[in-house]
C-alpha positions as CSV (number, residue, x, y, z in Angstrom):
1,X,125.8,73.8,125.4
2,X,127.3,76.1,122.5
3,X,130.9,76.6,122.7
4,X,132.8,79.4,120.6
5,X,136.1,79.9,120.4
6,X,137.8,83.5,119.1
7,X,138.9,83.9,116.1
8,X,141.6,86.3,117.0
9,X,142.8,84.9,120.5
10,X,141.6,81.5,120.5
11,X,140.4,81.5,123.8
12,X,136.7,80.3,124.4
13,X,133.9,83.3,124.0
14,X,131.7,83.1,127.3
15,X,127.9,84.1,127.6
16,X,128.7,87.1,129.5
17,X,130.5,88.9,126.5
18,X,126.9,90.2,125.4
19,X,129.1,92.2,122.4
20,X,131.1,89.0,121.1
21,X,130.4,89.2,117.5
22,X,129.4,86.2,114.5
23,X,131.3,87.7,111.3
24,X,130.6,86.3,107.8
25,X,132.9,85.7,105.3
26,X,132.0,85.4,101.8
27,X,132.4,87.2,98.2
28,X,132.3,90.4,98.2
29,X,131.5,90.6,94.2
30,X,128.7,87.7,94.2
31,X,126.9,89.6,96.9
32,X,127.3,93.0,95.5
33,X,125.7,92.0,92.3
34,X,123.3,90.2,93.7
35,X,124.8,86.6,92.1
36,X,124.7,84.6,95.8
37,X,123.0,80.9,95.3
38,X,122.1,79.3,98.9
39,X,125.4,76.7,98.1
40,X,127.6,79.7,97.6
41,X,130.8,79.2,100.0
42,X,130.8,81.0,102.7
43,X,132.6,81.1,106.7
44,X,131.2,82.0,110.2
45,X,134.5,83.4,112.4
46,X,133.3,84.5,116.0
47,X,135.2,87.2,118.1
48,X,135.0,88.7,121.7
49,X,133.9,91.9,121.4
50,X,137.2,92.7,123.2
51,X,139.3,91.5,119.9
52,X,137.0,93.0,117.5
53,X,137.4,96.2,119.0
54,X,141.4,95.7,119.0
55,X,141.5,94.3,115.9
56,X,138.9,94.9,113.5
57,X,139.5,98.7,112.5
58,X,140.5,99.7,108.6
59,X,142.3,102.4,107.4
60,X,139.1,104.4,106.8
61,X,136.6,103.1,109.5
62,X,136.1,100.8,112.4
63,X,133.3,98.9,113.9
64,X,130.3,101.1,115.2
65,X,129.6,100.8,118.8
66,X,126.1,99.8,118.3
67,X,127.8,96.5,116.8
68,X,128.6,95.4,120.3
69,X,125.1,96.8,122.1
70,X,126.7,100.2,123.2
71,X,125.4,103.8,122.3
72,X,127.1,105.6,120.7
């Protein structure tokens, strides 16, 4: 069985959080131009859908709700 644990809260992410989100982290520059090689470093952080929607807002826009499987 998969386990995931949040990025944000660090408690465990269970099946029935159908929004919990995989995020990934890499260079913003490389992928912009186009320069990403498949050994490029890069991170996987996963999040309930719960934090994301706490936590994951900028000054000038926040998640989408069809992120986490809602209409908008």
């Amino acid at each position: 069985m998969l386990e995931f644990q949040c990025w944000f809260c660090g408690a465990g992410i269970n099946r029935d959080d159908d929004g919990a989100l995989l995020v990934s982290v890499e260079g913003l520059w490389r992928w912009a131009e186009g320069r990403r090689a498949t050994d490029d470093p890069f991170q996987n952080i996963y999040v309930h859908s719960h934090c994301a929607k706490d936590r994951m807002a900028g000054a000038t826009m926040s998640l989408e709700p069809p992120v986490f499987g809602e209409e908008d």
